[in-house]
Every structure is written in structure tokens, then in C-alpha cells.
C-alpha positions as CSV (number, residue, x, y, z in Angstrom):
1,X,-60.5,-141.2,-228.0
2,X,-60.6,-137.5,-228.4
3,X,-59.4,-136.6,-225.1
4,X,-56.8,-139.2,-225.6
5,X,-55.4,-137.4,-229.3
6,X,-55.7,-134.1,-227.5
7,X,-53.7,-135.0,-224.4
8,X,-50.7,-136.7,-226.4
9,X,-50.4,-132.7,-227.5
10,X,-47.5,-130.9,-225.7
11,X,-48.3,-127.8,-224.3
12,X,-46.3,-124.5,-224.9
13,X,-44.9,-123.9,-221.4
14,X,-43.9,-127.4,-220.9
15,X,-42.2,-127.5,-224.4
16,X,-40.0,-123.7,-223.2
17,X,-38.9,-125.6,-219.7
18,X,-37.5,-128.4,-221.8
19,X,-35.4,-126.0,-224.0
20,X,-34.3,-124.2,-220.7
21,X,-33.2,-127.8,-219.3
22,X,-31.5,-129.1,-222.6
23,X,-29.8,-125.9,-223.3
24,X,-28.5,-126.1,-219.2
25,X,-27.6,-129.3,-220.3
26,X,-26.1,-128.6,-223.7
27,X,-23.5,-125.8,-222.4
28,X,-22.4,-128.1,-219.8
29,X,-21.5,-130.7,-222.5
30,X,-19.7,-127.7,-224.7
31,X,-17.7,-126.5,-221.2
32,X,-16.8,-130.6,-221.2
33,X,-15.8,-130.5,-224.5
34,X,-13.2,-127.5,-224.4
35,X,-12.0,-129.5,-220.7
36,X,-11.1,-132.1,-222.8
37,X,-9.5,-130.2,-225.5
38,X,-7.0,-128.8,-223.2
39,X,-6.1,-132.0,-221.3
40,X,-6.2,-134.0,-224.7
41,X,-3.9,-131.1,-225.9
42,X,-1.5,-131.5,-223.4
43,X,-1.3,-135.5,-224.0
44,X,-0.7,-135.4,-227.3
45,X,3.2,-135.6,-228.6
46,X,3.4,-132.6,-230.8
47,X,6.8,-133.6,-232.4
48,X,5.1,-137.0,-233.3
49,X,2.7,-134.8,-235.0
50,X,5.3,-132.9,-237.1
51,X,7.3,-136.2,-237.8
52,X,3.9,-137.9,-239.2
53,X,2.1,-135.0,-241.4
54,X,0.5,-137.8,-243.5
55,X,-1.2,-139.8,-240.4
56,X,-2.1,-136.6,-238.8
57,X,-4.0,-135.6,-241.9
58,X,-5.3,-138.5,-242.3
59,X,-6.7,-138.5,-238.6
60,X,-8.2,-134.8,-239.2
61,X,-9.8,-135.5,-242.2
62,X,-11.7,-138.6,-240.4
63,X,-13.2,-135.9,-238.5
64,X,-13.9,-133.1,-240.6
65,X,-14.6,-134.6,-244.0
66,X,-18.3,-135.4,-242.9
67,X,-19.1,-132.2,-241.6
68,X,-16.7,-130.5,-245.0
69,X,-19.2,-132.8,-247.0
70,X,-22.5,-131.2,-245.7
71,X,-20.6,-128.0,-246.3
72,X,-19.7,-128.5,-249.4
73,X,-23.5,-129.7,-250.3
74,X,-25.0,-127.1,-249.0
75,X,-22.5,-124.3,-251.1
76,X,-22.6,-126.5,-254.2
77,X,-27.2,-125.9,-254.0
78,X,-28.5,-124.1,-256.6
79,X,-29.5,-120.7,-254.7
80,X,-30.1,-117.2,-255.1
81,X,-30.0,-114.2,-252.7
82,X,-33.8,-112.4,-252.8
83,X,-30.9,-108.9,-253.5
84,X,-29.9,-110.7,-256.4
85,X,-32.9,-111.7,-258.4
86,X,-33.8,-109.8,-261.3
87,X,-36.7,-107.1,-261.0
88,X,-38.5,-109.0,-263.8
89,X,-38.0,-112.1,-262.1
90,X,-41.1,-113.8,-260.3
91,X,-42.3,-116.7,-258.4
92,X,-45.8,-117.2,-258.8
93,X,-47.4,-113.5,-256.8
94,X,-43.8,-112.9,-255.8
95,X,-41.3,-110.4,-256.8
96,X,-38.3,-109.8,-255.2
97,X,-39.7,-106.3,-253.7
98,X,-42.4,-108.1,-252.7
99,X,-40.5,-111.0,-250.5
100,X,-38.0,-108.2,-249.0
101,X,-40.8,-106.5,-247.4
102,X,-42.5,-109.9,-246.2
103,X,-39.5,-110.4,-244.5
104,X,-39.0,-107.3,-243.1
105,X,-42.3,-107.0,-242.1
106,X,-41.8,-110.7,-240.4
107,X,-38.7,-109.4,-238.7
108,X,-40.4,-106.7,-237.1
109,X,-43.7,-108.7,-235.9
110,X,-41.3,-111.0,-234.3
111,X,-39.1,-107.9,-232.6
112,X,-35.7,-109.6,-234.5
113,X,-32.9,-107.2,-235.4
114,X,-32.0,-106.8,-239.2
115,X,-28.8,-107.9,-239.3
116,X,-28.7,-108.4,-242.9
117,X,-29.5,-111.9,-242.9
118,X,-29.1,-114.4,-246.2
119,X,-32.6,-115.4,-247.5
120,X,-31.9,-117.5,-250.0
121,X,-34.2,-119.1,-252.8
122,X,-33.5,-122.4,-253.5
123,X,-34.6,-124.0,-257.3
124,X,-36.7,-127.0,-255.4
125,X,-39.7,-128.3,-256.8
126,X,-40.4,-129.7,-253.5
127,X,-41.9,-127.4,-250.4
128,X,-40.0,-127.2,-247.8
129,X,-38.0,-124.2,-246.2
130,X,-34.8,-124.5,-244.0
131,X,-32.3,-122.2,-241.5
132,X,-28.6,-122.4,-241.7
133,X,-26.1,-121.6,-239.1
134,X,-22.5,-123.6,-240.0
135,X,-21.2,-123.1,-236.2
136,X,-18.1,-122.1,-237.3
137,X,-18.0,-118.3,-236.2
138,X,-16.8,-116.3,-239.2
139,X,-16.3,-119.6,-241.3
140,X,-18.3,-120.4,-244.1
141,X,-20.3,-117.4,-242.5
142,X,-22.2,-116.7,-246.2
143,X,-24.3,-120.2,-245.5
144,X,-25.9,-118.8,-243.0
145,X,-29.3,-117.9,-243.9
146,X,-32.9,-118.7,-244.7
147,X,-33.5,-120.9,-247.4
148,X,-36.7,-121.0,-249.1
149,X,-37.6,-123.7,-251.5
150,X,-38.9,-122.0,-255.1
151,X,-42.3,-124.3,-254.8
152,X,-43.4,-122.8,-251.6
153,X,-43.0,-119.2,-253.2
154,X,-45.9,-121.3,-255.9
155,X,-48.6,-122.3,-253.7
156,X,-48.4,-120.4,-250.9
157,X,-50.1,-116.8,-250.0
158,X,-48.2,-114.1,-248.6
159,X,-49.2,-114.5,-244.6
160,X,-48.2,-118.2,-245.1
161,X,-44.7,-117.1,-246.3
162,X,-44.5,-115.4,-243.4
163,X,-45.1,-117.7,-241.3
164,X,-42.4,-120.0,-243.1
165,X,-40.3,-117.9,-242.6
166,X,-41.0,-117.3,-238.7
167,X,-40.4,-120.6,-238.6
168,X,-37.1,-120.8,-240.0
169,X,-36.4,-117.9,-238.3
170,X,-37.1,-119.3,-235.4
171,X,-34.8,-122.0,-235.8
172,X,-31.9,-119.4,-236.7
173,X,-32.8,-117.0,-233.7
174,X,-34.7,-118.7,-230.8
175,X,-35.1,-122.6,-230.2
176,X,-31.7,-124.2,-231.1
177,X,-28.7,-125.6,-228.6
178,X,-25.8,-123.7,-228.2
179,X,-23.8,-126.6,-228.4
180,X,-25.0,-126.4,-232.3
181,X,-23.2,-122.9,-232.6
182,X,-19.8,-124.4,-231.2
183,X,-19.3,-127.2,-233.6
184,X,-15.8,-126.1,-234.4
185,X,-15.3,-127.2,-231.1
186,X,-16.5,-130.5,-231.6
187,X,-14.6,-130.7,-234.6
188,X,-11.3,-129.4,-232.6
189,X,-12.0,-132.3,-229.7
190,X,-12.7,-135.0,-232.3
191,X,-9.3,-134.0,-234.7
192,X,-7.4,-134.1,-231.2
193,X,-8.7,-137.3,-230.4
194,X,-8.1,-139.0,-233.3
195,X,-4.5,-137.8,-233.4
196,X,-4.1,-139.2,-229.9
197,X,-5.5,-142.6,-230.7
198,X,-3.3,-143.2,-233.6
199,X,-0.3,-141.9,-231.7
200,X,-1.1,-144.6,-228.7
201,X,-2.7,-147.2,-230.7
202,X,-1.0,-147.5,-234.1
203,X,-2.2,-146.8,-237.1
204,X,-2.6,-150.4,-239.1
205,X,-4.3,-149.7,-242.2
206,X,-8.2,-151.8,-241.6
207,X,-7.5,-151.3,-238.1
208,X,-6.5,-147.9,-237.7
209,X,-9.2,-146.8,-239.8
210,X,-12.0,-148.2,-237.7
211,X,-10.4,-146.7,-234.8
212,X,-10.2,-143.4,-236.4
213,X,-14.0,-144.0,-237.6
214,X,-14.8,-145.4,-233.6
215,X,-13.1,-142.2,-232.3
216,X,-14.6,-139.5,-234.2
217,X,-18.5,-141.2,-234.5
218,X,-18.3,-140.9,-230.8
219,X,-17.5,-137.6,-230.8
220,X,-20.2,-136.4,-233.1
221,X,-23.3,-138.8,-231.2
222,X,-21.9,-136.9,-228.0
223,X,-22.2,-133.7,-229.3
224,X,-25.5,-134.2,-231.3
225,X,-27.1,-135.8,-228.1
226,X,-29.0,-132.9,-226.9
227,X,-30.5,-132.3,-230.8
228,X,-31.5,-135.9,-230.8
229,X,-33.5,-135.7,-227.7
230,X,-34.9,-132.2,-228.4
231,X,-35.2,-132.2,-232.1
232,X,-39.6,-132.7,-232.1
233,X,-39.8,-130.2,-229.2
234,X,-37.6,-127.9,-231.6
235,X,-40.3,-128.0,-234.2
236,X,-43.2,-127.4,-232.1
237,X,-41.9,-124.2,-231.1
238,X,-41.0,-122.9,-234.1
239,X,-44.1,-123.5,-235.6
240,X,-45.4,-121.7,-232.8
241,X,-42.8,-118.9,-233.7
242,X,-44.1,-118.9,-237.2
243,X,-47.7,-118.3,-236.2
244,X,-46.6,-115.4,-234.1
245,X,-46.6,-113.4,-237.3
246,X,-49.9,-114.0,-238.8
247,X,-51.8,-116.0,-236.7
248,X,-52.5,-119.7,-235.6
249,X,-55.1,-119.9,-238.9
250,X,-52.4,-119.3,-241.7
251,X,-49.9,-121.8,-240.3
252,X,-52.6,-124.0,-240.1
253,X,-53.4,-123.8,-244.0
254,X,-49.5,-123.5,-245.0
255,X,-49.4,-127.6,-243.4
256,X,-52.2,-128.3,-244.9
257,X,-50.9,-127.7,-248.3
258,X,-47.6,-128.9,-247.7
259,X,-49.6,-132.2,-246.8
260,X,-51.5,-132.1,-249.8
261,X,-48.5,-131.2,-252.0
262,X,-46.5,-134.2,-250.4
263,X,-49.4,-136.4,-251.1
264,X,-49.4,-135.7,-254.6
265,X,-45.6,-136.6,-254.6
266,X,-45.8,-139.4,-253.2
267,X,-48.0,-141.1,-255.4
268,X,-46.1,-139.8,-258.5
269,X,-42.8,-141.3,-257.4
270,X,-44.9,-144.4,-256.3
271,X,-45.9,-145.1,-259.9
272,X,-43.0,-143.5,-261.8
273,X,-40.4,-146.3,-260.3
274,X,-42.4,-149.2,-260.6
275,X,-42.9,-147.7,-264.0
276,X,-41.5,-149.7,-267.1
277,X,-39.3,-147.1,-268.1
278,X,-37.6,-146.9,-264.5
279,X,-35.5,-150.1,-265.6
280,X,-33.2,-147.3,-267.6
281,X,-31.8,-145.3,-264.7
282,X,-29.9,-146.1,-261.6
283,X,-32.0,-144.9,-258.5
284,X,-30.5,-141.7,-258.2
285,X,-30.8,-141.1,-261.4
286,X,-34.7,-141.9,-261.5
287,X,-35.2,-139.9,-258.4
288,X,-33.3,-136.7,-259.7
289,X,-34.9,-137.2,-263.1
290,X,-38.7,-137.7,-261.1
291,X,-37.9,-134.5,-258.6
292,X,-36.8,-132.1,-261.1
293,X,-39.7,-133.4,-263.1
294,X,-42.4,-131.7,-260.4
295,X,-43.7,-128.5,-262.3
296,X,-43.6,-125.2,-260.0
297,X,-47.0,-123.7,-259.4
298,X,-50.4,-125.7,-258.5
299,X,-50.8,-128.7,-261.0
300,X,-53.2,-131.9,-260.9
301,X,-51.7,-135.1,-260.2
302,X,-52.5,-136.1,-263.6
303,X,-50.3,-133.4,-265.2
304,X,-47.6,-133.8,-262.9
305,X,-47.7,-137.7,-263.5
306,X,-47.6,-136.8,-267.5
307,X,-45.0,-134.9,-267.1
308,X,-42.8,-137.2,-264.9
309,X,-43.5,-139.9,-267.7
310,X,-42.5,-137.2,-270.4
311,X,-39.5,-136.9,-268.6
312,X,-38.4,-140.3,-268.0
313,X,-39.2,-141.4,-271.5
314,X,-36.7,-138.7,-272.9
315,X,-34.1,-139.7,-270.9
316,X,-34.5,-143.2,-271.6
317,X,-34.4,-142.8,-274.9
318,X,-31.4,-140.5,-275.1
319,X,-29.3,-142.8,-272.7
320,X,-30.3,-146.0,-274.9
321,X,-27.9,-143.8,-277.5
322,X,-25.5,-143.0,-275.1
323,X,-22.2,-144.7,-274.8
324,X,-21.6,-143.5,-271.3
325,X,-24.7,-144.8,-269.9
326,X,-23.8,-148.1,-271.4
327,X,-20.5,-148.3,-269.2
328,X,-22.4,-146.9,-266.5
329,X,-24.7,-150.3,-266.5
330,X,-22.1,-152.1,-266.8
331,X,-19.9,-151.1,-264.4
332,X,-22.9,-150.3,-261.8
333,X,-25.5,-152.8,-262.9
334,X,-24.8,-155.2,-259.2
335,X,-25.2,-152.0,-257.3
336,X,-27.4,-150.2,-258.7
337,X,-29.9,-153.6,-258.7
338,X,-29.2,-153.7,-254.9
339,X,-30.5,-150.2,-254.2
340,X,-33.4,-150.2,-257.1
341,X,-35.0,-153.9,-255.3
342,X,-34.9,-151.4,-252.1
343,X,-36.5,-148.4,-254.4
344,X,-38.7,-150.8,-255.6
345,X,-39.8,-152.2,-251.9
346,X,-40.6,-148.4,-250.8
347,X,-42.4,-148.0,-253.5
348,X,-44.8,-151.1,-252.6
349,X,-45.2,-149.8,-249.1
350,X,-46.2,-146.5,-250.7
351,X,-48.7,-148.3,-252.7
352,X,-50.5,-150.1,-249.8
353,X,-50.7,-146.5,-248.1
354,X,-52.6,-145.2,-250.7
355,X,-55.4,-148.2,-249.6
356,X,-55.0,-146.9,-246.3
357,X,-58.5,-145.0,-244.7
358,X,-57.9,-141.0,-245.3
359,X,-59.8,-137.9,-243.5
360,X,-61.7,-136.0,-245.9
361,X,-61.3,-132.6,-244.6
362,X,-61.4,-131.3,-247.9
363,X,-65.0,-131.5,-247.8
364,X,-65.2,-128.6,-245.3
365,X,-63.6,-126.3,-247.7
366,X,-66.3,-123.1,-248.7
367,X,-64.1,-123.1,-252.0
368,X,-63.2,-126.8,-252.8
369,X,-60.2,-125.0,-254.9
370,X,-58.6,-123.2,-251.9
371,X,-57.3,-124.1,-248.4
372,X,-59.1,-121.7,-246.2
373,X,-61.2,-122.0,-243.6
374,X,-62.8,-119.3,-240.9
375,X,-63.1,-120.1,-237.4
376,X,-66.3,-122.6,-237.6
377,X,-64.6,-124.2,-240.3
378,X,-61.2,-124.7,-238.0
379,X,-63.4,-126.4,-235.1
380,X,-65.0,-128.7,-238.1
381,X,-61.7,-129.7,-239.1
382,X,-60.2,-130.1,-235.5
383,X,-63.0,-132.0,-234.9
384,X,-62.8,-134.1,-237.4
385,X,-59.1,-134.7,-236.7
386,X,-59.6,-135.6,-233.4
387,X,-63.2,-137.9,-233.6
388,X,-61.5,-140.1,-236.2
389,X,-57.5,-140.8,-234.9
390,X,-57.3,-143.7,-236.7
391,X,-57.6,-142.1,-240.4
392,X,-54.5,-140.5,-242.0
393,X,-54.5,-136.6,-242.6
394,X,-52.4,-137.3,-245.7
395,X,-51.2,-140.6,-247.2
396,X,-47.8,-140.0,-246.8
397,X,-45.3,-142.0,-244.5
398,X,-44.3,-141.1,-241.1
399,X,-40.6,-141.6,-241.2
400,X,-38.8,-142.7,-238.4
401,X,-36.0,-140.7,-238.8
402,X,-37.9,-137.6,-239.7
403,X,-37.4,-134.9,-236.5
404,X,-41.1,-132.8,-237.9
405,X,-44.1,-134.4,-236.1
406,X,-46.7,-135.5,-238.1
407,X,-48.7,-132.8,-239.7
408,X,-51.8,-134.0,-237.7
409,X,-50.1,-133.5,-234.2
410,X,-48.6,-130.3,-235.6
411,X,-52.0,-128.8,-236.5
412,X,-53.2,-129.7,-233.1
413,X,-50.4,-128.1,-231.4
414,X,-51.0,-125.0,-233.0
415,X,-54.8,-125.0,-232.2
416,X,-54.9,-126.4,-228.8
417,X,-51.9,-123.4,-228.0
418,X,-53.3,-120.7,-230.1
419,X,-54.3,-118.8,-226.3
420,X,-50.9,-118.7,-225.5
421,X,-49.9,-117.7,-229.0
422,X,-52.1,-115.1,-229.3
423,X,-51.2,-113.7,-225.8
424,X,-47.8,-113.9,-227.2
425,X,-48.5,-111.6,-230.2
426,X,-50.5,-109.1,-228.1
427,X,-47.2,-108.6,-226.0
428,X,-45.9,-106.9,-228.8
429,X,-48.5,-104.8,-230.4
């Protein structure tokens, strides 16, 4: 069963060759994509086009309103330039001196020019981390960046920073389609198309508007094809990117505690909405109310859980008073059921997984209070993780739609290639 676990592991080279095909692959599709722009461009009947400035809008929009949403998300996030911050200003160990020279420091282990890249911090309870490029050239050009969610800066030591953001950096510099960079193109092909389908077609109110839906969806699955089929390969190597800064040991740790902190999550929004009190809100609202909840800094699951219930009590009882959240219920009270009997069904799922049969590597720890382990204690914990497949890591779910591997088969990545990593970091010294 071990040999089995360890061979499911990609190894390093394979996981470069697929880039190399995929990104063949992916400008091929881009050099398709401005081939069709010009034909499509030459079909369509321009003075329909200024004759109809209403449909013609309408037929752009179709196309760039999903991408002008993420957009428009993404500049609307609470966020912070490292520049920016306040000298006195601190995140756990972290100042804002402090992170520039991580970062600088990570840009030079991983021979990356300092182009005055964004790192953003991000005022997220949860950890996570994330790299930005819009694809739009000069457009929207400030979004590009590093983003770095404000719990990470809690819980995690400096070389594990660094590795987060080799990771992200990785994303932003190394393993990503070039396809990905062009999306204005997509976007161009998919406006042109819709225009020409309307044009040919009709526009007929239902109709036209599943045609312009049907036109545009296809444009965006044909463009996000090679992401979809790359996407885990993606991640592997940018968590091998990552641990080209400090080592195969500190990225190990870093998923370790983003496991444990996801853990503890996971059982505190299990229990907040099957809660009493979770009758008051509407799902979003309990979930925004649970998440910005989460205290920064290491915390037990108790005094996260009291503090979630603090929480939600408060706003319960101030909504009870409130007007507006009475003509919320009313108006929202069919939907809102809908999607809180689908809140509520997760939940249960996350309840049985806490039953579920878990590792406990924790017991390998020298200090029980710190993830940390020197090189017998790494071949304990591999061990472990491989003798016993059929225990979880962490009780948290697997989701389907989720492009990360699991943390399990990302720890064993990282070990089972640390040669090749290390030979990698060598190259530069």
C-alpha cells in the first residue's frame, strides 16, 4: 500500500514536460483565437453595428461582464500595499521592514528581477495567499500582484512566508499558460462573436439571450481548456518553486498548519450554522458574520467557537430590532430557505467527517505546541502518511472543484522530489 501512495506522486520532470506540452498547446489555441478574430472581423456588418448601439452593447457586455465582475471583486478587496502600511503597524512578528526584505531576499534566492511588483495584504482571517495577473496588458495593471492573506502573516515563521510567497511567485513568473496573459483576446473573439450571432440569428429577447449566453460560455471553456487540464500540475510546481527558497522542510510545515488551521475552521462553521442562532441570517450573511468572526493570531478552537457565538448572538439580536432586516426576511425568506437547507446539508457532511479515522502526526512533534520537525522526525511523519492511506491528514473536505491537491499528496510531492529541488537550489548558490 505504500508503494502504491508513493507511485500516484508525480515526479518533477514529468510535471515540466507537461507544462512544455500544454503551453505548445496553449499558444496554438491563442494564434487560433486572433485567426478567428480577423475572419470574424471581416464577416461582421459594421454599419449594422452602428445602426444597433443598444444590441451591440448588449452583446459585449454578455462577454465582458463576467470577467468586469471578477475585476471589479478583486479591486473592491480590502488590501494594502506592504509600502503603504504604517511603521507601527504589525502582523504578528511582522513589520512592514521586515516583509520587504523577506521578499526581496525571496526574489533574489529565486534569481527573479525586481520589477516593483504589488504585494498586497489582504484583511482575511483565513490562510491562504494568491497571484494576480488580469491579462489585460496595461489594463487594470495595479491588480497585478501578490496577495497575502493577513492570517498567514499570524501563524506562520518567516522561511514559511517565504516560501508562500515563492509559491505565488511562481504562479506570477513561471508555471502559468500564456493563453492566461492574452485574455483580452479571448474577450475580443467572444464580443465579435456575439455581435455576429445576433446580426445572423436575431436577437428575440429569451432567445437571443441564450444565444448570446451559448456563444460567449463557449468562448471562455475554449480558452480556459488548457488551465482546466493543467491546473493540479500548476500547483505541484509551484510548491516546488516555493521550497526553492528555504527548503523542502519549511514548505512542509507551512501545509501542515494551513491544514490544521483549516481544520479548526471547519468544525467552527460546522457547529455555528446548525447553531440556533443561525435561523437569524441569510447564508451569506452567516458565513460573512462566521469568517470575519475568526480571530488573527493562533487561538484554540474553543476561543474561536466563543467568539463566533459572541458574534452571531450580537447580530441577531441587533437585526431582531432592525426594520431592514425584517423586509429582508420577507422579501428573501423562499430563497434564502433554499440555500440555508443546502448550508445546512454541508454542514451534516462536515459533521460525519469529523467521525472519520484521522493520522495523528501531531504526536511526533518534540514541542506538541510547534509544527517542526528535523529530518528523523520528516521520515516518521512520511512514514506514517504513507503506512496508513486510508486515514485523513486533516478532516477537511476534498472539494471537487478545488485545483490544490490534497495536502497529503502535496507533502509527498515535496518530499519524494526534495533531490531534485535541492539540486535546483544548489544551481544558484
Amino acid at each position: 500500500m505504500r508503494m502504491a501512495l508513493a507511485s500516484s506522486v508525480p515526479r518533477r520532470s514529468d510535471l515540466i514536460d507537461q507544462m512544455s506540452r500544454a503551453n505548445r498547446f496553449a499558444w496554438l489555441l491563442l494564434l487560433v483565437e486572433i485567426a478567428l478574430i480577423g475572419i470574424v472581423a471581416m464577416v461582421v456588418d459594421w454599419q449594422w453595428v452602428m445602426r444597433e448601439p443598444i444590441i451591440t452593447t448588449v452583446a459585449i457586455g454578455a462577454m465582458v461582464c463576467p470577467f468586469a465582475s471578477s475585476i471589479a471583486i478583486q479591486a473592491a478587496t480590502k488590501k494594502k500595499r506592504i509600502e503603504e502600511l504604517k511603521e507601527s503597524t504589525r502582523f504578528g512578528q511582522y513589520d512592514k521592514f521586515h516583509l520587504q526584505k523577506l521578499f526581496r531576499e525571496t526574489l533574489a534566492s529565486l534569481r527573479l528581477p525586481e520589477e516593483n511588483l504589488p504585494v498586497y495584504i489582504v484583511a482575511s482571517p483565513t490562510m491562504n495567499a494568491a497571484a494576480m495577473h488580469v491579462g489585460f496588458g496595461s489594463l487594470f495593471k495595479s491588480l497585478n500582484g501578490i496577495y497575502l492573506n493577513r492570517q498567514a502573516l499570524h501563524k506562520l515563521e518567516p522561511a514559511e512566508i517565504q516560501d508562500l510567497m515563492g509559491h505565488e511567485l511562481g504562479h506570477y513568473y513561471k508555471y502559468y499558460l500564456v493563453i492566461d496573459r492574452f485574455r483580452i483576446v479571448t474577450v475580443a473573439l467572444g464580443s465579435l462573436l456575439g455581435i455576429l450571432a445576433v446580426q445572423r440569428i436575431g436577437w428575440d429577447g429569451y432567445a437571443g439571450y441564450l444565444l448570446l449566453m451559448g456563444v460567449t460560455g463557449v468562448a471562455w471553456w475554449l480558452s480556459s481548456l488548457p488551465y482546466t487540464r493543467n491546473a493540479t500540475a500548476i500547483e505541484f510546481l509551484c510548491d516546488d518553486f516555493g521550497a526553492q527558497v528555504a527548503g523542502v522542510f519549511p514548505s512542509i510545515h507551512g501545509l501542515l498548519k494551513l491544514g490544521l488551521s483549516s481544520e479548526v475552521e471547519c468544525v467552527v462553521m460546522q457547529k455555528a450554522i446548525l447553531s440556533k442562532v443561525a435561523g437569524n441570517f441569510s447564508p451569506s450573511e452567516l458565513i460573512d458574520t462566521i469568517t470575519s468572526s475568526i480571530p488573527y493570531g493562533h487561538a484554540s478552537r474553543e476561543e474561536i467557537e466563543d467568539r463566533v457565538n459572541r458574534e452571531l448572538r450580537e447580530r441577531a439580536a441587533s437585526q431582531s430590532k432592525s426594520i431592514g432586516g425584517l423586509l429582508r426576511y420577507m422579501w428573501n425568506s423562499d430563497l434564502d430557505a433554499d440555500a440555508a437547507e443546502e448550508l445546512e446539508e454541508e454542514a451534516r457532511k462536515l459533521g460525519k467527517l469529523q467521525s472519520e479515522p484521522r493520522l495523528d502526526w501531531e504526536c511526533l512533534l518534540r514541542n506538541p505546541n510547534k509544527i517542526q520537525f528535523n529530518e528523523e522526525g520528516m521520515r516518521q511523519l512520511i512514514a506514517m502518511i504513507e503506512s496508513r492511506p486510508n486515514e485523513l491528514l486533516f478532516r477537511v473536505p476534498e472539494s471537487l472543484g478545488d485545483v490544490h491537491p490534497p495536502l497529503r499528496t502535496r507533502i509527498l510531492y515535496l518530499w519524494h522530489n526534495r533531490s531534485a529541488i535541492e539540486s535546483e537550489i544548489r544551481s544558484r548558490l
